[in-house]
C-alpha positions in Angstrom: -151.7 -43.8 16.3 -152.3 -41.5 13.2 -155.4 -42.5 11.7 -156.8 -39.5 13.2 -154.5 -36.9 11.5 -155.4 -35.0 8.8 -152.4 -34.8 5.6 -151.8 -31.4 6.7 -150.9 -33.0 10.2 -149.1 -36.2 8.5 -147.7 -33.8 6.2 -146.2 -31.2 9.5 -144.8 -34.7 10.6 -143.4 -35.7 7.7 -141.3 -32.4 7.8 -140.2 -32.5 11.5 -138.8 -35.6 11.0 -136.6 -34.0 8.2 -135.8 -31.2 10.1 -134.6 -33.8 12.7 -132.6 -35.1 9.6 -130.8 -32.0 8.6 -129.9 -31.1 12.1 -128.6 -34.5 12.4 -130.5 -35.0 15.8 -131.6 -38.5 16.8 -135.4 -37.4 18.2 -137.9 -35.4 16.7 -138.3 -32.3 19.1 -141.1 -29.9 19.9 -138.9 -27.4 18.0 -138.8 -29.5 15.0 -142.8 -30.1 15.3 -143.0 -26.0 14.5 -141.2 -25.8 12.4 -142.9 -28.8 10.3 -146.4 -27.0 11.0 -144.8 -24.0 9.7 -144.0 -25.8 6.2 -146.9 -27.5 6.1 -149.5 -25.4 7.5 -149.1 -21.8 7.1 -152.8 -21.1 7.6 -152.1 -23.0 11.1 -149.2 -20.8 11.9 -151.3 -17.6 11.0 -153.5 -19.0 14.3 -151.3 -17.4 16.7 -152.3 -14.0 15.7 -150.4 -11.5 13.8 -147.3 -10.8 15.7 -146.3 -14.3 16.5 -147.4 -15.5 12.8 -145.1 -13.5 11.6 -141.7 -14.4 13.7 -142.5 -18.1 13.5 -144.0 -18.4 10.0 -141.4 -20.0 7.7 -139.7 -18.2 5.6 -139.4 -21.3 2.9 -142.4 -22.8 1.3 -143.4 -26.6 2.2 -143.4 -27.0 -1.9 -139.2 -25.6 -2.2 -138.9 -27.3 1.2 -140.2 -30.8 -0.6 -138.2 -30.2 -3.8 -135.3 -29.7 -1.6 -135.6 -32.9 0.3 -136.1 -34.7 -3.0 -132.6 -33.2 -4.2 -130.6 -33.4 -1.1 -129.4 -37.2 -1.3 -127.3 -37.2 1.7 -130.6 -36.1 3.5 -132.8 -38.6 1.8 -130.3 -41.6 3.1 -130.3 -40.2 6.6 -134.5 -40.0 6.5 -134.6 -43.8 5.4 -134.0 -44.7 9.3 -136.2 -44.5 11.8 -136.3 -41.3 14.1 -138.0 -41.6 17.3 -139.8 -38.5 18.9 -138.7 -36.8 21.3 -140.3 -37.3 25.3 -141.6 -33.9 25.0 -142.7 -34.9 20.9 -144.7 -37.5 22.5 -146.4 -35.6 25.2 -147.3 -32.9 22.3 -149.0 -35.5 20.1 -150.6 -37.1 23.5 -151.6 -33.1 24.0 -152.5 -32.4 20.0 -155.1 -35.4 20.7 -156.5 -34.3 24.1 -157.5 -31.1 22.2 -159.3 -32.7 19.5 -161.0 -35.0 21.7 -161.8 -31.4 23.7 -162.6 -29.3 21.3 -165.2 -32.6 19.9 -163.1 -32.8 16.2 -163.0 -36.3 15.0 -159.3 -35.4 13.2 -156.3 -34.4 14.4 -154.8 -31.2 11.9 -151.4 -29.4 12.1 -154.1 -26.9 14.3 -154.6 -29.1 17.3 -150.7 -29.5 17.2 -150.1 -26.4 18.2 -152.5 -26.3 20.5 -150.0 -29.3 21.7 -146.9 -27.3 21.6 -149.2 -24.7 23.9 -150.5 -27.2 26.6 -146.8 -28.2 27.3 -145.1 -25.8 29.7 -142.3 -27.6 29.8 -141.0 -27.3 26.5 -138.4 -24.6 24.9 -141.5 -24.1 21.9 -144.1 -23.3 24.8 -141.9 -20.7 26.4 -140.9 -18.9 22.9 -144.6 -19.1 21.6 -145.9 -17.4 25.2 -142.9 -15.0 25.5 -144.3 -13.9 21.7 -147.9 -13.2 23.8 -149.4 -16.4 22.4 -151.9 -17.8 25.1 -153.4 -21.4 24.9 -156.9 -19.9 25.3 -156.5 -17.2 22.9 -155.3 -20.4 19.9 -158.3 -22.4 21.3 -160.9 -20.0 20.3 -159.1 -19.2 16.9 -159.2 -23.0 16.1 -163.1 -22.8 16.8 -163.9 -19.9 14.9 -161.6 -21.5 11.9 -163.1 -24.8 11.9 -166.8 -22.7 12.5 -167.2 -24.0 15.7 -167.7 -20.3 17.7 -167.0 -16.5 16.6 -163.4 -15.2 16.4 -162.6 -13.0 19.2 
């Protein structure tokens, strides 16, 4: 199911599913899908626009966030087993995929995920991200300018 995603992508994975770890939850949610695309992509995150760049960037680098996971043994145990994803996880990925195969990009990066997190309404991320002013269409565009596919607007 991943062959398509970039290591930025893997990588925003990798640190949702040790977010999941240190919250001691037993799915990887939407919520923790952000917040691994914040570690692992900032110049993603910065594809929101200013405003809501700034309230959901994270405030810890994906390098201290590694190191820390490296250190933290009790974490490193819990991350050995396997964490599912979440329903609304899955329909984000299924979503992250869609807008890929839309937008014509042969991979998947940590920037179609978000456009993921945008195309489901139904999710607690998708109602922070719009009630910061993010719109779907306004992301869209961004990801085509950034991968020089059209203008910015």
């Amino acid at each position: 199911m991943f062959e398509r995603f970039t290591e930025e992508a893997r990588r925003s994975l990798f640190f949702a599913r040790y977010k999941t770890t240190e919250r001691n939850g037993l799915a990887i949610s939407d919520e923790d899908l952000l917040h691994g695309i914040s570690l692992a992509s900032p110049a993603a995150i910065e594809l929101l626009g200013d405003s809501a760049a700034a309230a959901f960037r994270s405030a810890e680098s994906g390098e201290h966030y590694w190191t820390r996971i490296q250190h933290d043994r009790e974490v490193s145990v819990r991350g050995q087993k396997e964490i599912p994803f979440s329903q609304d996880a899955k329909c984000v990925l299924q979503f992250a995929t869609s807008e890929a195969d839309l937008l014509l990009h042969e991979d998947i990066g940590a920037e179609h995920l978000l456009l993921g997190l945008l195309r489901d309404e139904t999710t607690n991320t998708c109602r922070r991200l719009k009630e910061a002013g993010v719109r779907l269409s306004d992301v869209r565009l961004r990801v085509k300018a950034w991968r020089g596919d059209a203008p910015a607007i």
